[in-house]
C-alpha angles and dihedrals in degrees: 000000000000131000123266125218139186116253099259093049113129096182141048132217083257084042094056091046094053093052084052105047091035122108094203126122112272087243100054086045099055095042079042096065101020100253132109120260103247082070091051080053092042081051094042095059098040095087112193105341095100099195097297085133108131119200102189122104127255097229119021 
């Protein structure tokens, strides 16, 4: 099953592990992939959580 994102997404879940695996510059990475490098930051820093963030509330 793929993974479904929502229509202004830039990145997917293999994206996001690249750009934090990669050893490129923060700048290649981020022409590389079409995002701004505060997002490859954002990416870098997020160790192993790999946007399974989820910003929704537990009860509505």
């Amino acid at each position: 099953m793929g993974q479904i994102l929502h229509r202004s997404a830039r990145t997917t879940e293999a994206v996001r592990l690249e750009i934090q695996q990669s050893t490129e510059s923060i700048a290649k990475l981020a022409a590389k992939y079409n995002i701004s490098p505060n997002m490859v930051m954002k990416w870098k820093q997020r160790n192993g959580q790999l946007g399974r963030l989820v910003f929704r509330p537990d009860e509505i």
